[in-house]
N, C-alpha and C positions, 0 to 999 in steps of 0.2 A: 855464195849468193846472199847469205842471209846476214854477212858484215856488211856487202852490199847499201842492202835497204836498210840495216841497221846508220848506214852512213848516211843515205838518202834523210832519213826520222830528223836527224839533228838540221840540216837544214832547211825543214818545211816545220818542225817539234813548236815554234812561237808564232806563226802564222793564225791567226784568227779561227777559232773552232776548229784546229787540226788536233787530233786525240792519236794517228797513228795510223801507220801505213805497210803497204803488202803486197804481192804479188796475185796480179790475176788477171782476169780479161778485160778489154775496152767492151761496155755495154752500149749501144744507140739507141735510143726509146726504149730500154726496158729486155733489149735483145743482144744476148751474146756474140759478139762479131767472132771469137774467138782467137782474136789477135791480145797479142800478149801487152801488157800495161803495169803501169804502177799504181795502186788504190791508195787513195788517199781516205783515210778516214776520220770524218767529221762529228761533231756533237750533233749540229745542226748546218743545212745547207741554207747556203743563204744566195739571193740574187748579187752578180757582180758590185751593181750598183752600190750596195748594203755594204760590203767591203770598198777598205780603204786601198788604194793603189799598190802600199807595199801586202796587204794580206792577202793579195789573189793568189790564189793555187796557179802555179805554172803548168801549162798545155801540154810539158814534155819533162821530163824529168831521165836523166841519162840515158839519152836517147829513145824514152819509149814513151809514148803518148799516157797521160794521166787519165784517171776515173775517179770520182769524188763516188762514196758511198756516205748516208748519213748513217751512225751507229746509236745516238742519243745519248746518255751518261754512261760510260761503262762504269761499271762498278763490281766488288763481292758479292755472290748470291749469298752470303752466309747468313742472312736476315733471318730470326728466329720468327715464325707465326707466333710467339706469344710475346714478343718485344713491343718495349715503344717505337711504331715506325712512320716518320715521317718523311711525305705526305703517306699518311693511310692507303694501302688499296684491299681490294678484296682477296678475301682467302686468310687475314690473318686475326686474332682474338679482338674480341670489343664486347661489351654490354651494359645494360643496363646497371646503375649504379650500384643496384640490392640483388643482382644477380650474379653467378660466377663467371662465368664466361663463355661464349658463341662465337659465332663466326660471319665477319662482314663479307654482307650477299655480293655485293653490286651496287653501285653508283647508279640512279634512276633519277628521272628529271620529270619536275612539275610538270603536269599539261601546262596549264595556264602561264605560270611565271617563268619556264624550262630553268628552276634552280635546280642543283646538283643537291641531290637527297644521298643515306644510308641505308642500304634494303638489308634487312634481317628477318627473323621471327618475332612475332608477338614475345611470344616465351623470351626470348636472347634481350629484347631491346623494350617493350613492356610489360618482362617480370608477369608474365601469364594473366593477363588482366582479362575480364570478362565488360571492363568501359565503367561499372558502376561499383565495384569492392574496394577502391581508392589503392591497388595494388599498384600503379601508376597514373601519373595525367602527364598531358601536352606541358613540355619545358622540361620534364627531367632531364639529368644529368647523364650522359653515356659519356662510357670510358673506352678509350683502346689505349692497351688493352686491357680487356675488364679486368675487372676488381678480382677473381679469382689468381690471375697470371701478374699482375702489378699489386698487387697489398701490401710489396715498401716502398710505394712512391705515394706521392699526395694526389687528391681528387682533382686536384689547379694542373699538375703537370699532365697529368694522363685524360684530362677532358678531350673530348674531340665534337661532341656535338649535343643536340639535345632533343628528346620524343618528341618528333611533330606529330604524326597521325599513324593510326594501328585499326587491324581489323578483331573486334573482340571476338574475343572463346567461350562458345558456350560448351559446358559441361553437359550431360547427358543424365548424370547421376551425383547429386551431392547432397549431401544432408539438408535437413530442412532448416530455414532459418522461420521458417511460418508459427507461433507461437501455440496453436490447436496443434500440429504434428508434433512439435515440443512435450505438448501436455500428455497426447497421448500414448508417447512413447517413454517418458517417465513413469507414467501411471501401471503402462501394460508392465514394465518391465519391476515396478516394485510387490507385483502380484506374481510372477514367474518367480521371483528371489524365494518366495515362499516358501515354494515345493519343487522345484527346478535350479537351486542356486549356481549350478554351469553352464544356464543359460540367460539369454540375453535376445531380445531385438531390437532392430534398428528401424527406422522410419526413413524412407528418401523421397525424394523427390525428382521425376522424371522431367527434362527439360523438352523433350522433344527433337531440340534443334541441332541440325546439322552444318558442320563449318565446310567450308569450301577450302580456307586458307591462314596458316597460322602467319601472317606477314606484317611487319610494320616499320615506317621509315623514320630515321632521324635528322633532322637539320644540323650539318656541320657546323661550329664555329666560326670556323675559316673555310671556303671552300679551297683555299689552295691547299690546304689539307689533306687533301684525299687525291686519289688518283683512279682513274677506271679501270684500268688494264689489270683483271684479276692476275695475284701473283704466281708464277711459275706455268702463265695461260696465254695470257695476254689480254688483245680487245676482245669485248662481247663485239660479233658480228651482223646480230641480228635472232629474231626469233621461231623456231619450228616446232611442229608438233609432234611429242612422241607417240611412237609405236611399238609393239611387241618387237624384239629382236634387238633393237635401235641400243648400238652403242655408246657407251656415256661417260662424262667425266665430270669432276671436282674439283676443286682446292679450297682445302677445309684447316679449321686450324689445330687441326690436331693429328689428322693423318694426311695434311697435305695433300696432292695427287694422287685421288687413284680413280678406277674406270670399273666399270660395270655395263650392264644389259638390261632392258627394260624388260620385265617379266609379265605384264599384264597394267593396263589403261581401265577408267574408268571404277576405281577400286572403293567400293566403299569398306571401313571400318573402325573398332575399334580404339584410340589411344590411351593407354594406361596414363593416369598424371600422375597420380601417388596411392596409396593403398583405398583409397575411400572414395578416389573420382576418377573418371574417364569421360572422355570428349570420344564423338563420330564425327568423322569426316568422311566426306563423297566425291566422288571424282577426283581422284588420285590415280598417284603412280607407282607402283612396285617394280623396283630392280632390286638387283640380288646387293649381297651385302659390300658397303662401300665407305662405310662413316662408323665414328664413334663419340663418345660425350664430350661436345665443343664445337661438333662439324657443323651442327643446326644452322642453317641460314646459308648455306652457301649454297651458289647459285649449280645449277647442274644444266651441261649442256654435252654437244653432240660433240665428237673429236673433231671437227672443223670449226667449233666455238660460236654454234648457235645454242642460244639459252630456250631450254624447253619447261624447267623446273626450281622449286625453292626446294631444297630439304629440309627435314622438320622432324623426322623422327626415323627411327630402324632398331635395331637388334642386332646380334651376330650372323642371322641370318639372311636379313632384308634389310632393305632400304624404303622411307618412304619420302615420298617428294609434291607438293603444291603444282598444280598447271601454272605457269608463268602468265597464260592470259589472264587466269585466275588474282592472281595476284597482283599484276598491274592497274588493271581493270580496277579492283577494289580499293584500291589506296589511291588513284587518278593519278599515275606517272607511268611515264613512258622510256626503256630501257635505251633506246636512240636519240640522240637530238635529232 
């Protein structure tokens, strides 16, 4: 059988979008008739009219009636998450230009203008900015894949887009930059050197505020650059809200797929940045452990590939993740056209 339709290949193999052909059943709307056929498989389906006389699909093919399947571009899945891949889609490395590297969220569209955006974290795509420390502005440079995973190619080949808009971080505890806490933490401290030389204090400064969502999108260069169909996922479906129990998945660029359990909603706490500051956040998501350093930003949704979450931080132990109303809301784009 299978010289057969190997025989069958070469004579439909130069017909317009035919990529390859099989055995299986005649489908009618969508339903298995169960009657045996020849599948013919397509890049793209296209109306009769659209083809030319000689590239129609024949109705019969050695005696058994034909079925056109569209399959898109087959190709190797052998694509590395930290390669240059074009068009870009979600799930593999990119960031900010002065950062190592994260992971592209999701393809998100303007309200207003429905352009095709790059949804990441603040952290991944502007470099942890708080809006006023000039740690980024609107127009920088992103790379996929970032700069950590491409460091021997050029900023010209590995560009893909540029910081349009980011939700700043405020920090909870940072040193003071106020010049009176300056003074009188020099001063206390050259009085303790005195009689205490093993000690030391520090002066901070409490921010108060609370982040809802570490998130920020980039404007492609090109939009046909990119693609939405997270990799090894496919399309986002749509949006739901998690719950305790609710299980979950990823494609991140580091540890690619994997799945987890929502352990608790509504979570406030905590974020370690580095030894002298931490950020709180409020109304988050805790599932158990699922990511590691470069997963940030990707988008987390339900095994039926509704998107409930951004990731943004975890442990070995846990995972933590952004409310995706959260996060659209705040940057004014919408995960669906």
């Amino acid at each position: 059988m299978s010289a057969k339709f190997s025989e069958l290949f070469r004579q439909v193999a130069n017909l317009d979008q035919v990529v390859g052909i099989g055995q299986g059943h005649k489908l009618i709307r969508g339903q298995n008739t169960g009657h045996e056929a020849v599948v013919v498989l397509v890049q793209k389906k296209l109306k009769k009219k659209e083809l030319l006389r000689n590239d129609q699909i024949p109705s019969a093919l050695a005696g058994l009636p034909t079925d056109v399947i569209e399959v898109g571009n087959i190709r190797l899945l052998n694509a590395n998450r930290t390669d240059m891949i074009r068009p870009a889609q979600p799930g593999i490395s990119l960031g900010h230009y002065q950062v190592s590297a994260g992971t592209f969220g999701a393809v998100v569209y303007d309200k207003k203008t429905q352009e095709p955006f790059i949804l990441s974290n603040n952290h991944v795509l502007a470099n942890l900015t708080n809006g006023s420390d000039g740690r980024s502005k609107k127009g920088d440079l992103i790379t996929q894949p970032g700069i950590y995973d491409g460091a021997s190619l050029s900023l010209d080949k590995i560009a893909i887009g540029h910081l349009e808009r980011f939700v700043p971080l405020s920090m909870e505890l940072i040193t003071p930059q106020c010049p009176i806490a300056q003074f009188f933490e020099t001063t206390i401290n050259k009085i303790i050197k005195a009689f205490r030389p093993q000690y030391k204090v520090q002066v901070w400064r409490q921010s108060g505020k609370e982040n809802l969502a570490d998130c920020a999108v980039a404007k492609p260069i090109d939009k046909n650059s990119i693609s939405p169909d997270i990799m090894e996922i496919g399309p986002v479906q749509g949006i739901k809200e998690a719950v305790p129990g609710l299980e979950i998945k990823k494609s991140g660029r580091t540890t690619g797929v994997t799945q987890s359990t929502v352990l608790a909603t509504d979570v406030t706490l905590k974020i370690s940045i580095n030894p002298s500051e931490y950020a709180v956040f409020s109304e988050q998501i805790l599932a158990g452990p699922m990511s590691k350093p470069g997963d940030s930003g990707s988008l987390i949704l339900t095994l039926d590939n509704y998107a409930i979450g951004l990731l943004f931080a975890g442990s070995d132990q846990a995972t933590l993740f952004n409310k995706i109303d959260h996060v659209l809301q705040l940057l004014d784009v919408s995960l669906i056209l």
